[in-house]
RODO-863979 format. One record per residue: residue number from 1; residue in three letters; x, y, z of N, C-alpha, C in turn. Coordinates in nm, 3 decimals, padded with zeros to 5 digits. Atoms other than C-alpha are relative to their C-alpha. Example, Ala and Ser with C-alpha at 12.3 -4.5 7.8 and 13.67 -1.06 7.14 Angstrom:
! residues 2
pos,code,n.east,n.north,n.up,ca.east,ca.north,ca.up,c.east,c.north,c.up
1,ALA,00.089,-00.119,00.000,01.230,-00.450,00.780,00.090,00.120,00.000 .
2,SER,-00.082,-00.119,-00.006,01.367,-00.106,00.714,-00.077,00.109,00.073 .
! end
This chain:
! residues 85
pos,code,n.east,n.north,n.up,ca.east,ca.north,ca.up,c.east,c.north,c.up
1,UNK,00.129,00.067,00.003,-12.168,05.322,-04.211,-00.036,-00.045,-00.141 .
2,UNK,00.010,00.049,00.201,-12.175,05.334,-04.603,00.029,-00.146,-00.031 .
3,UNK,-00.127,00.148,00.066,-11.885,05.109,-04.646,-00.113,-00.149,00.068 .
4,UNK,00.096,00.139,00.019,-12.079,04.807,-04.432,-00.104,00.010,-00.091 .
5,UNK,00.139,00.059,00.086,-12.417,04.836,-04.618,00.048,-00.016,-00.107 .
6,UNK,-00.068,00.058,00.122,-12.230,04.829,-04.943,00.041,-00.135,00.004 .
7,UNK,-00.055,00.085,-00.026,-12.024,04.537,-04.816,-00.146,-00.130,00.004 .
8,UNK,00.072,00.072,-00.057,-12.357,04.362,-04.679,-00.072,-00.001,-00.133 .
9,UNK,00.117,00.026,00.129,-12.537,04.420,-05.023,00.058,-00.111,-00.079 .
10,UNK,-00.118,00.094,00.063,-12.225,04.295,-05.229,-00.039,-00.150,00.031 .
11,UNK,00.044,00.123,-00.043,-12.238,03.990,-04.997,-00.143,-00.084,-00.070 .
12,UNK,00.153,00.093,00.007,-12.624,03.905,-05.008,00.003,-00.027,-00.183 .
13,UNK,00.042,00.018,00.149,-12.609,03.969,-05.416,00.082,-00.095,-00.054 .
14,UNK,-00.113,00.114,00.045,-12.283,03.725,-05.471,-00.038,-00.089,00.054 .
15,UNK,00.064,00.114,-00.067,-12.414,03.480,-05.241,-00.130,-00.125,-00.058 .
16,UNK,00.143,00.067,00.038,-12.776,03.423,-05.330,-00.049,00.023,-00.086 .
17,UNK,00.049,-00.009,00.112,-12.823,03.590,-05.658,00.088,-00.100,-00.113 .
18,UNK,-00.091,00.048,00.080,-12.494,03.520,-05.848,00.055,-00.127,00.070 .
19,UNK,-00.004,00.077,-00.031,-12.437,03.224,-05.657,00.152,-00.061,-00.023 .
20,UNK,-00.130,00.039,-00.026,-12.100,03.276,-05.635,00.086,00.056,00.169 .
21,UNK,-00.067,-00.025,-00.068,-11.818,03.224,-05.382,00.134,00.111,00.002 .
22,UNK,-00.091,-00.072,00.026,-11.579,03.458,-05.483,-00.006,00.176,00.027 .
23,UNK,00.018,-00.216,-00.005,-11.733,03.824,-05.441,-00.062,00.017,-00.091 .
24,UNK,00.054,-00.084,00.104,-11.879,04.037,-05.631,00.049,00.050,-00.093 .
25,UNK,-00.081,-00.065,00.080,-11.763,04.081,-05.962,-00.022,00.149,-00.092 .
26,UNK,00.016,-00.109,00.113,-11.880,04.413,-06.117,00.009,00.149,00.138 .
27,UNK,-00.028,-00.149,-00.088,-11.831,04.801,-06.009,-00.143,00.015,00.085 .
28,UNK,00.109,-00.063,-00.065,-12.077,04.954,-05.737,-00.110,00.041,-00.076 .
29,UNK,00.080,-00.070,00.043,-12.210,05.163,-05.992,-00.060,-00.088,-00.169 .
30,UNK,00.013,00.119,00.078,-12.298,04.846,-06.239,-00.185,00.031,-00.040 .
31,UNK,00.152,-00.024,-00.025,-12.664,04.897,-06.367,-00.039,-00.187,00.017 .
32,UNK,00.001,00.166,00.021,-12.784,04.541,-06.298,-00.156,-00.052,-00.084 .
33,UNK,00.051,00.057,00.120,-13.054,04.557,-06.545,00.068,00.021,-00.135 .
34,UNK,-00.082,00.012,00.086,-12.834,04.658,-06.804,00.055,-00.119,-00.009 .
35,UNK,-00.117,00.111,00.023,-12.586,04.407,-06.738,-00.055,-00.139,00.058 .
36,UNK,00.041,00.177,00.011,-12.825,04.095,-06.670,00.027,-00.082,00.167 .
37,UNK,-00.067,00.051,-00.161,-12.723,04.093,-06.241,-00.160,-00.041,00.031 .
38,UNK,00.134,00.065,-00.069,-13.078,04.046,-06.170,-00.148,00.007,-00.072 .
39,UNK,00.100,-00.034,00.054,-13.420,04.028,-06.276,-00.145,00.041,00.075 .
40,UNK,00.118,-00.052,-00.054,-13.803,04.096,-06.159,00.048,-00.039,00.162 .
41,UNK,00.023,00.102,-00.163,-13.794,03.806,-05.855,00.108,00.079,00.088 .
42,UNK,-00.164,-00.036,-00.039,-13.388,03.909,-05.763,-00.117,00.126,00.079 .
43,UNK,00.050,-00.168,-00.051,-13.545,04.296,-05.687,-00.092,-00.066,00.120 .
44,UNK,00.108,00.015,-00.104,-13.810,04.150,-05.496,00.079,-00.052,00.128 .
45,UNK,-00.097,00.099,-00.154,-13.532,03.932,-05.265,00.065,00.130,00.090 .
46,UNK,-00.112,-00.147,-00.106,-13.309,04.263,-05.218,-00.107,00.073,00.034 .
47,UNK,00.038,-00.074,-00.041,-13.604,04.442,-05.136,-00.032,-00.061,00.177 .
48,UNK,-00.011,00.048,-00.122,-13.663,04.174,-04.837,00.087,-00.009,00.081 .
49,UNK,-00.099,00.007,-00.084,-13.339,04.146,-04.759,00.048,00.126,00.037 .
50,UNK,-00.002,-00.167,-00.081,-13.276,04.538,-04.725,-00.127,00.031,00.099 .
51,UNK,00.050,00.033,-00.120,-13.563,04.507,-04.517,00.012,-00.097,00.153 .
52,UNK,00.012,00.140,-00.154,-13.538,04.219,-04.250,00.219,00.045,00.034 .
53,UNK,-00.148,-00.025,-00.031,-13.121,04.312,-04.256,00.022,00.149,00.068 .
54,UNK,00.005,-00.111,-00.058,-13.141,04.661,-04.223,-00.115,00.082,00.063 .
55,UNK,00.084,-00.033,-00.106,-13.463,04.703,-04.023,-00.078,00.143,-00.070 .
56,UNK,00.088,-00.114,00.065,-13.613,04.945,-04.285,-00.121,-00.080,-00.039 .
57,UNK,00.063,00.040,00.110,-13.928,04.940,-04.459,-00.037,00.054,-00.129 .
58,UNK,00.023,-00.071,00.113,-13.966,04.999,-04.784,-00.139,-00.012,-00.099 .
59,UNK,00.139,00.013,00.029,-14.284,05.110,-04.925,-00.024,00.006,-00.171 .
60,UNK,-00.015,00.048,00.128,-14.384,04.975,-05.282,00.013,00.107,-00.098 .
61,UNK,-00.021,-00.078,00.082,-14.361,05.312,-05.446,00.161,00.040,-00.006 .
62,UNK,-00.124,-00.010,-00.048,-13.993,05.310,-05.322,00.084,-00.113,-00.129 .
63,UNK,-00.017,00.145,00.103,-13.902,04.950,-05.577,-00.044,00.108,-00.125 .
64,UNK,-00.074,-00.034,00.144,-13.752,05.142,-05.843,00.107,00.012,-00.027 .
65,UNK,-00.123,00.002,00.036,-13.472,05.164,-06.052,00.113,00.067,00.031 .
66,UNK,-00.072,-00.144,-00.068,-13.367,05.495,-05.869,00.056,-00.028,00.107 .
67,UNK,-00.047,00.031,-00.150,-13.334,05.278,-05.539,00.099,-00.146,-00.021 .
68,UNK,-00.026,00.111,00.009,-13.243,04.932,-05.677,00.057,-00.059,-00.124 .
69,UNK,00.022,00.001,00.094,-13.116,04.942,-05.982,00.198,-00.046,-00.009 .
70,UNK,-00.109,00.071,-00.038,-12.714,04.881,-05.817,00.078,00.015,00.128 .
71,UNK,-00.051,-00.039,-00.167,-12.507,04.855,-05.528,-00.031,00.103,00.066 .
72,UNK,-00.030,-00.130,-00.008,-12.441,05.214,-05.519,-00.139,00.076,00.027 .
73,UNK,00.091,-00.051,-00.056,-12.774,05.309,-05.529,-00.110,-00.070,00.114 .
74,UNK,00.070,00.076,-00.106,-12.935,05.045,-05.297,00.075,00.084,00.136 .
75,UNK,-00.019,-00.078,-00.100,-12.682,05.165,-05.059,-00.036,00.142,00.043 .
76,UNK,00.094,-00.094,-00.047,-12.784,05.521,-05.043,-00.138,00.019,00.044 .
77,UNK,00.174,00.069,-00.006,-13.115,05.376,-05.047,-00.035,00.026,00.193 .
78,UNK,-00.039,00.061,-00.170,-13.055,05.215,-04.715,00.062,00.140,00.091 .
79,UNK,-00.034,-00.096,-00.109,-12.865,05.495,-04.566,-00.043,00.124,00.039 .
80,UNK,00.101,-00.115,-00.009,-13.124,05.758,-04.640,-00.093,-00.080,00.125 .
81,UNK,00.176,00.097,-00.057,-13.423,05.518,-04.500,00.085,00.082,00.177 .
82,UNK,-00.053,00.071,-00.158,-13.162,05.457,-04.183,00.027,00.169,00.100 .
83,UNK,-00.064,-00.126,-00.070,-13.098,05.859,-04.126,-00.121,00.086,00.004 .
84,UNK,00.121,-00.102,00.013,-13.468,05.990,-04.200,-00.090,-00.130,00.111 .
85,UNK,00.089,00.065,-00.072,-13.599,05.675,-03.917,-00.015,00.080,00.126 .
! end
């Protein structure tokens, strides 16, 4: 169950952030404010799109760096939400 939501994050963030065809180029565990993957707005997209994709909701004290901050932790993110619904 991991492996897709990883896969499905990857996707949405190469797609529509990095606006590339090729994949995702950096490790899971990538901080993506460190390394410039996203900024304020970006967070705000993955927080819709981990919502409306994976049928969670996430409540605004949740939009932090602890949940969203890279793959690795979005996915646990998601697979907590999906195992405590």
């Amino acid at each position: 169950m991991t492996e897709m939501i990883r896969e499905e994050v990857r996707k949405f963030i190469s797609e529509t952030i990095l606006f590339s065809t090729e994949g995702y180029p950096y490790p899971d565990d990538a901080s993506f404010l460190e390394n410039g993957i996203v900024d304020s707005m970006n967070v705000m997209e993955l927080v819709m799109f981990v919502e409306n994709h994976f049928g969670i909701k996430v409540d605004d004290s949740e939009i932090i760096p602890d949940h969203f901050d890279s793959v690795q932790q979005i996915t646990a993110f998601v697979h907590g939400k999906q195992n405590h619904s």
